[in-house]
Phi, psi and omega in degrees: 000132188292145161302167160225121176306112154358316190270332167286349169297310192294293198302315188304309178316287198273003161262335163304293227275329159345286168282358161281329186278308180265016133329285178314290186308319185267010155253008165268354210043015209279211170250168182292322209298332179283355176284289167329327188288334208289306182297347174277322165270346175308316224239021195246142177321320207254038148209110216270017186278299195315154081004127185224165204277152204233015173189085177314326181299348179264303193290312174330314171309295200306321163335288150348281203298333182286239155054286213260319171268006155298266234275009178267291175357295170286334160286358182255344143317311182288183179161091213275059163227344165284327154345307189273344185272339176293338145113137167310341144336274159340299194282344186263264202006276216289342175302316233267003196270313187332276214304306171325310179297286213315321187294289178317297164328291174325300190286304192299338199270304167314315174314306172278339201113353193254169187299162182288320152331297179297358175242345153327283164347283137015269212283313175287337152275342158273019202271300238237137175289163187266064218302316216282284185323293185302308167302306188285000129324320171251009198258302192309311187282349168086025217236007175293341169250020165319164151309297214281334184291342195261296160334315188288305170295338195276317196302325168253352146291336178282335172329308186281315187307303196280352162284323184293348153269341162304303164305289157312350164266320184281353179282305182295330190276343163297299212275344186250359194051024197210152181244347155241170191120152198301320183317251205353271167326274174319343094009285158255009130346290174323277197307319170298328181272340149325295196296333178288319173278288190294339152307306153315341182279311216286335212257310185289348179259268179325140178099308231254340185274316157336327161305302164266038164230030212263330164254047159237341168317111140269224193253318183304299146344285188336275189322332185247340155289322173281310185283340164277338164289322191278350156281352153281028151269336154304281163337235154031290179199069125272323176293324193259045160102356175261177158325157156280326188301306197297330157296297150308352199248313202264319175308308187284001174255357170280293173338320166320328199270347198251155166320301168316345210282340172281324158283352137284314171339303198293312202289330155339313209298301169346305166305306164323327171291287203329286200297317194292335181286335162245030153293325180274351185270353185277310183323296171292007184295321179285339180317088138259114170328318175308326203258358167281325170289334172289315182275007211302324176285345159308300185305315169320308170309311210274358189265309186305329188297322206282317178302302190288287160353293134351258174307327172261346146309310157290009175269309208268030186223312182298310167327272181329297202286018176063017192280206198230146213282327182290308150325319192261346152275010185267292180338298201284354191256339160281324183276090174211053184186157159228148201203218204302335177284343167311294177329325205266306213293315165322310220279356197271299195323292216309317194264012139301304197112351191235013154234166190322135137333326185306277276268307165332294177326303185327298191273303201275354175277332160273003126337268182331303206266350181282339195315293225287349163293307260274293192309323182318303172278354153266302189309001199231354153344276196294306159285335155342284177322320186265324176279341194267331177307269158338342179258358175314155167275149183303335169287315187310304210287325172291319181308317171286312169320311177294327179262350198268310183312316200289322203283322187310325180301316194309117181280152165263139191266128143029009192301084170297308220277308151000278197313315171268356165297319192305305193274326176308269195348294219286358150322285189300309184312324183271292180312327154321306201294290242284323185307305183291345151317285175292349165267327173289333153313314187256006171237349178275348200224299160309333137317279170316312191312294208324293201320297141319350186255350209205158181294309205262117184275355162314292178332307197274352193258347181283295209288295162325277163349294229271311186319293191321294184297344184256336160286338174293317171347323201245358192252323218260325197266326180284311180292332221240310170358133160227052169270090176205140155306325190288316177314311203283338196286296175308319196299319191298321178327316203189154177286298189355294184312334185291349194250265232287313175291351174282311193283331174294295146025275184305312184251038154273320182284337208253308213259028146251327161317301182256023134289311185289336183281342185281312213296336164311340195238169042231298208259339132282172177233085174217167192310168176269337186298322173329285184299343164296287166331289207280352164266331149278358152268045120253335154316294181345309207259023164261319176296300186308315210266153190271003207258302168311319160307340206266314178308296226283285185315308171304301192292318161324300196314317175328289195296326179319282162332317180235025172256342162229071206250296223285328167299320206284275209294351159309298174322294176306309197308309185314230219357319178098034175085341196257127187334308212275016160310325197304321183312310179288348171274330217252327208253166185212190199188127165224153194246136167249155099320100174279105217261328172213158159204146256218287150287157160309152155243146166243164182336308201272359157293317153317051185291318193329315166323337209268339175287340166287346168080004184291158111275175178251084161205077136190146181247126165254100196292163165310318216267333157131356171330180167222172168200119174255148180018084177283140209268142151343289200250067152253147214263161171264160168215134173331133173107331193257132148332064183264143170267089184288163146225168179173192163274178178246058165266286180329280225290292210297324192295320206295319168303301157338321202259309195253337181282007175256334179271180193241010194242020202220129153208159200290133177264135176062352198038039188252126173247122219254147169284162174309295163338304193272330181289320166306330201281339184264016165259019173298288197313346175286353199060004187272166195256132190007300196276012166244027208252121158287134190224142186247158205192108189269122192254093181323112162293107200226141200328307228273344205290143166319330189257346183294106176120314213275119188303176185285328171311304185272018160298326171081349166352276203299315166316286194264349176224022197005076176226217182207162181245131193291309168177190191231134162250152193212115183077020213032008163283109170290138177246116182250144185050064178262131149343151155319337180271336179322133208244123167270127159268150158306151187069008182260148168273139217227130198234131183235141148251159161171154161305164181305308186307282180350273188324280190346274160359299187281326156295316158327313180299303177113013179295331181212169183290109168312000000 
């Protein structure tokens, strides 16, 4: 008789008895993952009726590897533009259920007796609700597009983004053994900006190479490339200190983002069922009855805590967020249970080493006993809601009506300053992270080569410096810029502004300044007035030069272009394939009146437009001339008409600009998309060759323009139009700068009259 290797005996065992235990659970309506749990202890040392698994040490693995294709799953899910669609509701629900649980778990875990890691622990598994139990409670009950159901689901996506962080934090207080202190915090300091430079390496490299293979791509390729990036993304940080869940968590959400990420999502799934069935079935695997009877009044506490706990934080967080008091009792009668990310948070203690054996049993048996609640206390929502509702006293009932309505009511206003804080941070932030990157590239990797490589360690220390500093440029030029619509709109509101914004300013400057003085105290010996000096002459020259605006922009556009790559092609497909929707939304044309001026004026007087991000292009003189897409030194007169365009943000700052001069004033104050303005000028009576027309040129390796900034394109020059913007990757770039560098495969968006267009046929750019 042929051997049979132990782990297929082993593998056979635990997918039958698998697949029967969720047979059984789905015809009982229950969820499967309790099926896996049941069968994991059936086929477990510690139920001798059974055939038992005979090398536990295998399946544990597989476990892993199941852990790991969860959370690449749960990241082919994700998707960090749903952080803004799930809403503030949501996001205070879930804060307000975390934070609560986490204390509360943290005390009651102090409360038994147990050491503070395990009760850390705890406090962070009861935090976060079961995503998998609930949609499938409400998909079973038919009640998933309800309002209050939707709400619940967006409140545990925010749930899982902040378990992933949980995670990078119990990872850092494990490894210090400490839960306070400046080390600690400066740790995960660390470790966040880590995590942030490989998600910027992951988001600008994956998708763009996905892109030039994309018609050689099947499902089979697909499939064994997304699954080798994402255990190297598991390697990758484990090395830098992290979790395997969190590594697998960030490869599928970079994935997520590419064209591809739903077709991998599908081809994944199989793997997923497989490896996640039997991660759970290794959970039960852990069920000892002895140590259940031992812990039994633990559970008992921590299951009432999590229920009672649960509901009612997430009642009182839905409440705060404004929902309407009968919603927010379904919302707390739905959170009332934990379930696989507890599992993961255990499963990270045990294999840190630093919380109990109890403790894994523990969590999966109220796991286990909140699953089988869960429906109960959702389908019983809904009359709850309505018997506790009658019973309020009537000022509570007017009092709640009056605040869940005003918060329902409230439109959100207007914030520039709000808006522009949101974008200055997350600028700085990705530019800090991305700095601190190339210096540890270059002094941890790039140094040592030289140095080995070249005699003179001045030289490599030179030489190392010059690398360093030519990689920062375009990153430093990102941070430090105050090319913002948002910038020019505050400053013009009120002088108030101007001091606060000199200083956001100051410290764009001073935290790119002090990457160049480290890398400078790391690799010379020269004075700190040096280094001072010569790290704000290389801001300058980050800001100033056009060849780095030009780096800077490109390298933007990129990451832009494949951090919304999945929205931009949705987006085409609504559209019905055509690119060129972005024109019509995005450029908006508002009008002036030059009411007095005291000399001629010309076009270049009006510098302010360029600051403002506008053109000028078109003049209507009193006498009824036109000037279409006017030249610098074409002169103006009292009485004429001029036409700007931009978004309309550039258009709204550029007004905001002309209600301040004394030689200007707003006609009507109406502002029209570029659509409606081309379209009515038929209805103007103006005639053909003088009507602006827009017009898109496919950028191909052969091209005039292919390489070239917008300056040294010679556009305007040789075909008198402007070029409007560009798109690239279907990502629109409007109005980029002189420095903006046209690439091959970008669309080039132009305006200009029929002599243009001529022009452009003569040329062979377009077609007759």
């Amino acid at each position: 008789m042929a051997h049979i290797d132990p782990f297929i005996l082993d593998l056979a065992l635990v997918l039958v008895t698998a697949g029967i235990a969720t047979i059984i659970f789905r015809k009982i309506k229950q969820p499967v993952v309790l099926g896996y749990i049941v069968a994991g202890f059936l086929v477990s040392p510690n139920f001798l009726l059974l055939p038992t698994v005979s090398d536990i040490a295998n399946i544990e693995v597989w476990a892993s590897i199941g852990i790991i294709f969860l959370m690449f799953a749960l990241g082919l899910e994700f998707s960090f533009h749903n952080i803004a669609k799930v809403g503030g509701g949501a996001i205070i629900t879930a804060l307000v259920v975390m934070g609560s649980m986490t204390v509360v778990g943290y005390g009651l875990g102090s409360l038994l007796g147990w050491g503070k890691m395990d009760s850390i622990f705890l406090g962070c598994m009861l935090a976060i609700s079961s995503t998998m139990i609930i949609l499938k409670a409400y998909e079973e009950l038919g009640i998933k597009s309800e309002p209050f159901a939707q709400l619940t689901l967006g409140a545990l996506v925010i749930e899982d983004i902040v378990g992933i962080f949980m995670l990078i934090i119990l990872t850092a207080i494990s490894a210090s053994k400490e839960v306070s202190g400046i080390e600690l915090v400066g740790e995960i300091g660390m470790m966040l900006l880590v995590l942030i430079i490989i998600l910027c390496v992951g988001i600008y490299i994956v998708p763009t190479l996905l892109n030039k293979v994309k018609d050689t791509v099947n499902d089979e390729i697909l499939m064994i490339a997304s699954i080798g990036f994402c255990l190297l993304m598991v390697v990758i940080s484990i090395k830098a200190g992290f979790s395997e869940a969190l590594g697998a968590f960030l490869a599928g959400s970079i994935l997520a983002g590419t064209s591809f990420g739903e077709r991998i999502e599908h081809l994944v799934k199989p793997l997923k069922d497989l490896f996640g069935a039997i991660f759970f079935v290794s959970v039960g695997m852990l069920i000892e009855p002895t140590m259940l009877v031992k812990y039994a009044f633990p559970i008992l506490i921590i299951t009432i805590v999590t229920i009672v706990g649960q509901m009612t934080f997430s009642f009182i967080g839905a409440l705060a967020s404004g929902q309407p008091f009968e919603r927010a009792v379904r919302i707390g009668f739905s959170m009332v249970q934990v379930g696989e990310f507890s599992f993961i948070i255990a499963s990270l203690g045990a294999s840190l080493g630093v919380t109990g054996d109890f403790l894994y049993p523990i969590i999966v048996c109220v796991s286990v006993i909140t699953t089988f609640t869960t429906p109960i206390f959702i389908k019983n929502g809904e009359k709850a809601a309505k018997k506790l509702y009658l019973k309020l006293p009537n000022k509570l009932r007017v009092f709640l009506l009056n605040y869940t309505s005003d918060k329902q009511d409230e439109v959100e206003k207007d914030n520039d300053w709000a808006k522009y804080m949101k974008k200055y941070f997350i600028k700085l932030l990705l530019g800090t992270a991305i700095l601190l990157g190339i210096y540890l590239l270059s002094v941890n990797y790039v140094h040592p080569y030289l140095t080995d490589l070249m005699v003179s360690g001045t030289a490599a220390n030179v030489l190392t410096l010059v690398v360093g500093l030519i990689m920062m440029t375009p990153v430093i030029n990102m941070i430090c810029t105050k090319k913002s619509m948002l910038f020019n709109k505050i400053w013009l509101k009120s002088k108030a502004n101007i001091l606060p914004l000199l200083t956001l300013r100051a410290i764009s400057v001073s935290v790119s300044s002090l990457f160049i003085i480290m890398m400078m105290e790391k690799l010379l010996l020269i004075p700190l007035i040096f280094e001072v000096i010569v790290a704000i002459a290389v801001v300058l020259f980050s800001v100033k030069s056009g060849l780095v605006r030009g780096r800077s922009a490109q390298l933007q556009t990129t990451f832009l272009a494949n951090f919304n790559q999945k929205i931009l092609n949705n987006a085409k497909a609504a559209s019905g394939g055509d690119s060129a929707i972005w024109v019509d939304e995005i450029l908006y044309v508002c009008r002036f009146r030059l009411t007095k001026i005291y000399k001629r004026k010309k076009i270049k007087d009006f510098v302010a437009s360029r600051v403002f991000g506008v053109m000028l292009i078109q003049i209507v003189h009193k006498d009824g001339r036109l000037v279409l897409i006017p030249r610098a030194n074409d002169k103006t007169e009292e009485g004429d008409i001029i036409y700007a365009m931009g978004t309309r943000e550039q258009i709204d700052a550029y007004m905001m600009f002309l209600e301040k001069i004394d030689y200007a004033e707003i006609e009507n104050n109406r502002v029209t998309t570029l659509k409606e303005f081309l379209a009515i000028q038929k209805s103007q009576g103006i005639l053909p060759d003088n009507m602006l027309l827009c017009a898109a040129i496919p950028i191909d390796r052969d091209s005039e323009f292919a390489r070239k900034s917008i300056e040294d394109s010679g556009f305007t020059e040789n075909y008198e139009g402007i070029i409007l913007g560009v798109e690239r990757n279907l990502l629109p770039v409007v109005s980029p700068n002189k420095d903006f560098v046209i690439l091959e495969n970008d669309i080039m968006w132009t305006l200009g009259a029929q002599n243009m267009l001529d022009a452009m046929v003569r040329a062979g750019l377009l077609e007759e």
